[in-house]
C-alpha positions as semicolon CSV with decimal commas, in nm:
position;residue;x (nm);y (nm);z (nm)
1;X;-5,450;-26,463;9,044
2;X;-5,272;-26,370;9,353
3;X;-5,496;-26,221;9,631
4;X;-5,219;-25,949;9,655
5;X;-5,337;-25,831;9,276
6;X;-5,664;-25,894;9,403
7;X;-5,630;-25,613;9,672
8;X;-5,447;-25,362;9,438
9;X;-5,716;-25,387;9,200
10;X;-5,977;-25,284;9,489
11;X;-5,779;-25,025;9,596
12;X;-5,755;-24,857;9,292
13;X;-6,116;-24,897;9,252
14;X;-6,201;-24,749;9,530
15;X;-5,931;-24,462;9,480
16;X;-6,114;-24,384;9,158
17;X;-6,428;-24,369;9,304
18;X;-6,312;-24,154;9,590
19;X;-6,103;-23,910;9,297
20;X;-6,452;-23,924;9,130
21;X;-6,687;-23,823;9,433
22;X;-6,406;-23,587;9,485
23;X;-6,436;-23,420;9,186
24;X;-6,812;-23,388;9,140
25;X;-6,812;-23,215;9,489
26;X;-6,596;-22,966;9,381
27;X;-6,783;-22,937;9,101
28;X;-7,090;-22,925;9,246
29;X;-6,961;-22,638;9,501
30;X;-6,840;-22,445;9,221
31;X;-7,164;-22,469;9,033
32;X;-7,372;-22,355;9,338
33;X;-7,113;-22,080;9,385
34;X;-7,148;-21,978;9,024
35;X;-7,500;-21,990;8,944
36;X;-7,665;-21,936;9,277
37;X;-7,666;-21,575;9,270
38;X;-7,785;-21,559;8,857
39;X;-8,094;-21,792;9,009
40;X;-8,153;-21,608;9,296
41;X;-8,213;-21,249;9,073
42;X;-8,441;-21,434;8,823
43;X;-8,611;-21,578;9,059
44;X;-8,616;-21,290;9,223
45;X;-8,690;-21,098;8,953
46;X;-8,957;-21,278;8,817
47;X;-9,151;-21,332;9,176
48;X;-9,235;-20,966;9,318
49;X;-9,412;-20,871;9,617
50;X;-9,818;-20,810;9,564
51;X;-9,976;-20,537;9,781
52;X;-10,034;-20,837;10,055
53;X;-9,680;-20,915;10,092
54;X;-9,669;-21,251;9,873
55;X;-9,459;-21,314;9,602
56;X;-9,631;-21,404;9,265
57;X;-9,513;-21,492;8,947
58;X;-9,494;-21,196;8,696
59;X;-9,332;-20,930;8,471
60;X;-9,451;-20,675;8,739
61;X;-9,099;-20,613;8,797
62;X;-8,969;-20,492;8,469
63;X;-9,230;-20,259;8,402
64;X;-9,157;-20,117;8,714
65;X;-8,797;-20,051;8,577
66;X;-8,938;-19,914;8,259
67;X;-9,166;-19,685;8,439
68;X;-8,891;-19,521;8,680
69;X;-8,625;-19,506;8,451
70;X;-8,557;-19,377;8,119
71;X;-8,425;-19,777;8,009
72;X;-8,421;-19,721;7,623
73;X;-8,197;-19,423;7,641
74;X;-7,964;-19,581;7,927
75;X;-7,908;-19,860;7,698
76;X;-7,877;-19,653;7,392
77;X;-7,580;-19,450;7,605
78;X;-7,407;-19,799;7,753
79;X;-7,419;-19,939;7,355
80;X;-7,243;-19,616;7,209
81;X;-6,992;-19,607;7,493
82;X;-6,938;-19,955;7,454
83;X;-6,882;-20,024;7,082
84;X;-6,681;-19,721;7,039
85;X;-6,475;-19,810;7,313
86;X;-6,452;-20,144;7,196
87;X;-6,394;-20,052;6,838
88;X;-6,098;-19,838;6,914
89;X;-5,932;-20,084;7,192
90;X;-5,952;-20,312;6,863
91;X;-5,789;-20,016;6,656
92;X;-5,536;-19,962;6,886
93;X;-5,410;-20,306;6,995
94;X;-5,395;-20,409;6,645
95;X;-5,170;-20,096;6,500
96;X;-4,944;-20,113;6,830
97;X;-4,909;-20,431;6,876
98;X;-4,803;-20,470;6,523
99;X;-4,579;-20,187;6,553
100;X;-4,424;-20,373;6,846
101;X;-4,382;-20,711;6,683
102;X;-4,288;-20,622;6,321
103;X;-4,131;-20,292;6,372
104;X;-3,742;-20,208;6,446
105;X;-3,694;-19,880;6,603
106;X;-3,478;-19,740;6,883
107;X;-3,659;-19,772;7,241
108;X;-3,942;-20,009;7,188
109;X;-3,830;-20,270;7,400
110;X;-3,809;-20,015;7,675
111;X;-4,146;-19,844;7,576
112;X;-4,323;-20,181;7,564
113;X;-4,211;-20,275;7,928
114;X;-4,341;-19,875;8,005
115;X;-4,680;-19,978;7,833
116;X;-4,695;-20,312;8,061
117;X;-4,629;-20,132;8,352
118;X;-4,925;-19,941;8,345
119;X;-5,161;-20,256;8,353
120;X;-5,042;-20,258;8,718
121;X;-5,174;-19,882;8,780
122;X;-5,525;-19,901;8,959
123;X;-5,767;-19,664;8,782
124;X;-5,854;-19,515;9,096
125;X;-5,457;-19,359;9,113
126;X;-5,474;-19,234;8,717
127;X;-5,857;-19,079;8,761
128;X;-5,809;-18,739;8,871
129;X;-5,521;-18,648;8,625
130;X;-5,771;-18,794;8,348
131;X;-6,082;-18,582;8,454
132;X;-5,885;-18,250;8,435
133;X;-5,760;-18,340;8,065
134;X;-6,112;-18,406;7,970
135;X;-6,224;-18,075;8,155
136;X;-5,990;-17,859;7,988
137;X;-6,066;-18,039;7,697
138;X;-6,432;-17,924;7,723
139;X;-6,574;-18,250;7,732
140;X;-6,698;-18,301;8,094
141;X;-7,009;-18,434;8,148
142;X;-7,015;-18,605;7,779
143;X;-7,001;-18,960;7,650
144;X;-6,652;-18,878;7,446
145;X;-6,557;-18,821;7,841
146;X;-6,620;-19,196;7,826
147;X;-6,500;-19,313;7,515
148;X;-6,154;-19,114;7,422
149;X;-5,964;-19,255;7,761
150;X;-6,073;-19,609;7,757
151;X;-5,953;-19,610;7,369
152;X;-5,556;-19,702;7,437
153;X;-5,514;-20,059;7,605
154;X;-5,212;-20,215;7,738
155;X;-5,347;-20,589;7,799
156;X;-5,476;-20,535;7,400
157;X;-5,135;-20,440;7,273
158;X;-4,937;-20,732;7,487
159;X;-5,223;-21,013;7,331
160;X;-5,181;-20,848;6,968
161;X;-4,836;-20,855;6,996
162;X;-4,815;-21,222;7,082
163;X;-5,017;-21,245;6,787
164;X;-4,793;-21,081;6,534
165;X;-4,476;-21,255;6,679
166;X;-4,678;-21,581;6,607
167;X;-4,732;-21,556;6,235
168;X;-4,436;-21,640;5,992
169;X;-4,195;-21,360;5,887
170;X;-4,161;-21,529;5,533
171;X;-4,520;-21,352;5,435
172;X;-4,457;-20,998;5,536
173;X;-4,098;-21,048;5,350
174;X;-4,273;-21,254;4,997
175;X;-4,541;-20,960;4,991
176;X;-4,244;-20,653;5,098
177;X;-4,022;-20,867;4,738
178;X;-4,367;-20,828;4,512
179;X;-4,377;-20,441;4,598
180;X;-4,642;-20,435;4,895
181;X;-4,627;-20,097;5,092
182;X;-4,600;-20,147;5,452
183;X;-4,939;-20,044;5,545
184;X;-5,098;-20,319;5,244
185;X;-4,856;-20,554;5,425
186;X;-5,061;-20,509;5,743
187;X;-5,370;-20,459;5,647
188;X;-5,430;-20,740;5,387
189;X;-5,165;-20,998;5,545
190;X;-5,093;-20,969;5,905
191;X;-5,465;-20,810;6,061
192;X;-5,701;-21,108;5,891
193;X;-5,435;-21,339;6,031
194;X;-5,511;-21,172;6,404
195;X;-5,863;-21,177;6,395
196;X;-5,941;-21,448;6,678
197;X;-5,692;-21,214;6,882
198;X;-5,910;-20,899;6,801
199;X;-6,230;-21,106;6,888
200;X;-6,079;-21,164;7,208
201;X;-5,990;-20,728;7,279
202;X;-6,335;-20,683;7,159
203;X;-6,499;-20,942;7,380
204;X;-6,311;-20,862;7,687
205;X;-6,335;-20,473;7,630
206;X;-6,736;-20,502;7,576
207;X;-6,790;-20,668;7,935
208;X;-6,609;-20,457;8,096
209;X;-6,691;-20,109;8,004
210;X;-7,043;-20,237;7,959
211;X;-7,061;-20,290;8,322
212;X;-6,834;-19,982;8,413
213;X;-6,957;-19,803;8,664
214;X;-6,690;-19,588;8,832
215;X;-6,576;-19,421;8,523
216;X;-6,913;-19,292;8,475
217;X;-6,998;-19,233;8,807
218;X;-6,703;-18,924;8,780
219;X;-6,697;-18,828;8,432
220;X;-7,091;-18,766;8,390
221;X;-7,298;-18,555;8,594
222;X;-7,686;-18,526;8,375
223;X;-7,916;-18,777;8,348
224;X;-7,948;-18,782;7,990
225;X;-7,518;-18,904;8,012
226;X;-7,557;-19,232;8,231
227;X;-7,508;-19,558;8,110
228;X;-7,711;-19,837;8,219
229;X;-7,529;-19,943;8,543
230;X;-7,532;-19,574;8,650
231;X;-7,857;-19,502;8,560
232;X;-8,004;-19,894;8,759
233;X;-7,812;-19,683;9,068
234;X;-8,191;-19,447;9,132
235;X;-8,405;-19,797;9,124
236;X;-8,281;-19,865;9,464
237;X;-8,447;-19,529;9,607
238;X;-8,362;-19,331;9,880
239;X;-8,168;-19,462;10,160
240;X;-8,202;-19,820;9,964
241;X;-8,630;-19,844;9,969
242;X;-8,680;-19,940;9,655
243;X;-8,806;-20,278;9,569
244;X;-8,564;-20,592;9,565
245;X;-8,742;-20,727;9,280
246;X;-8,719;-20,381;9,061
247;X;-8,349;-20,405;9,082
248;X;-8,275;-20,751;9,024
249;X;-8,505;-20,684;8,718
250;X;-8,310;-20,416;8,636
251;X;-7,982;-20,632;8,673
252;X;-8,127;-20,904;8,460
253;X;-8,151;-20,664;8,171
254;X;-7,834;-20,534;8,172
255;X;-7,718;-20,862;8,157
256;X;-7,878;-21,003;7,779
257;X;-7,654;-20,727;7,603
258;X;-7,373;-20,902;7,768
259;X;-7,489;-21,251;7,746
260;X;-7,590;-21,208;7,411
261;X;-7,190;-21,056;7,299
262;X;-7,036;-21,369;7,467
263;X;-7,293;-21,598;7,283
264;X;-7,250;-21,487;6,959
265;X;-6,850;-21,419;7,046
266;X;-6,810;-21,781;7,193
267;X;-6,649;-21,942;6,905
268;X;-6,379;-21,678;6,783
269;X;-6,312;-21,644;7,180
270;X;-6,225;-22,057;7,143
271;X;-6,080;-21,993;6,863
272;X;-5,848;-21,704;6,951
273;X;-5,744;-21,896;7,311
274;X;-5,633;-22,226;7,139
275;X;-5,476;-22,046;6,816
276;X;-5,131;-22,039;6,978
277;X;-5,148;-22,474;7,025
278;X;-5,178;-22,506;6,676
279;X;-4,965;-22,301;6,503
């Protein structure tokens, strides 16, 4: 063996190993950058200051959020709001996007590129326009102030159509020959077909209105209306004296709802994201 192989052969040895410390540094920086600040609230959290100023291991914390705020009702407002919200961004992906897909009328090329342009509108530009609707509506200061303008969903409709232009025209047209009506054709064909891309609407619509807190923030005014991030707002106290540890507390409960979701949601999420490689 030539000493010139020789050489190669270390070199790329010690080019792996260099691509290989590379990459676990990355890693590493992206782990610390990911999970520093979930393991700074627990431990936070969990370690609250005593009446002498040291931190010691406890659930003192979380019955301080308990005691201050009304939790079971926050969370009760946050889960309606949520599933509703969630349950009709489902609802409406799935019939528009299908409309979109399967359905030949005049303009919808034109009013699909109008629906996508709107996922480039800031909420902050659309908000005021929304809140006088709902006021003359009668429904300020209620959780169907909430629900009804979070139910439409342009990102939804895009991912369901994608969906429906994936599966095979050949069923909708056997079932359309052996007398199925169009909404049968839908309903017991095309929507069990799309159900990793409704997993995905739901998943991605629970996280964020359960952590919504701007919508709220304009739309409710009582007590007895705020959802949980809203209502985790009075733990800090006035001009921001309320205990660290209380808050973080109160951040790592509103958190399980959301862990739990993604969890339990993890494998139709894979499955929805890698439907499209094997079809």
């Amino acid at each position: 063996m030539s000493s010139a192989s020789v050489s190669a052969r270390g070199q790329a040895r010690r080019g792996a190993r260099a691509l290989f410390v590379t990459r676990v540094a990355v890693l590493g920086v992206a782990l610390v950058l990911t999970l520093g600040p979930v393991v700074w609230t627990l431990v936070t959290a969990l370690t609250p200051l005593d009446e002498t100023g040291h931190r010691r291991l406890g659930l003192a914390a979380f019955r301080d959020v308990f005691s201050q705020v009304d939790v079971l009702r926050l969370f009760w407002n946050s889960t309606l709001v949520t599933g509703l919200c969630a349950l009709g961004q489902m609802a409406t992906a799935a019939l528009a996007g299908y409309a979109f897909a399967r359905l030949r009328f005049r303009g919808s090329n034109l009013l699909f590129g109008v629906i996508l342009a709107t996922m480039m509108i800031p909420m902050q530009v659309t908000i005021v326009p929304v809140f006088m609707l709902i006021r003359g509506m009668g429904l300020a200061d209620t959780l169907l102030a909430l629900v009804l303008p979070a139910l439409p969903t342009a990102f939804g409709t895009f991912l369901m159509r994608q969906y429906f232009m994936g599966i095979p025209d050949s069923l909708g047209e056997a079932a359309q020959v052996d007398g199925a009506s169009p909404w049968r054709i839908f309903s017991r064909i095309y929507l069990p077909l799309a159900t990793p891309g409704l997993a995905i609407v739901g998943i991605l619509a629970f996280n964020a209105i359960w952590n919504e807190f701007f919508r709220p923030l304009i739309m409710t005014i009582s007590e007895d209306n705020f959802t949980l991030p809203l209502g985790l707002v009075s733990l800090q106290g006035r001009m921001g004296s309320g205990s660290m540890a209380t808050v973080l507390a109160g951040v790592v409960l509103s958190m399980v709802p959301a862990l739990v979701v993604f969890v339990l949601g993890q494998r139709p999420l894979r499955e929805g994201l890698t439907a499209g490689a094997v079809k």
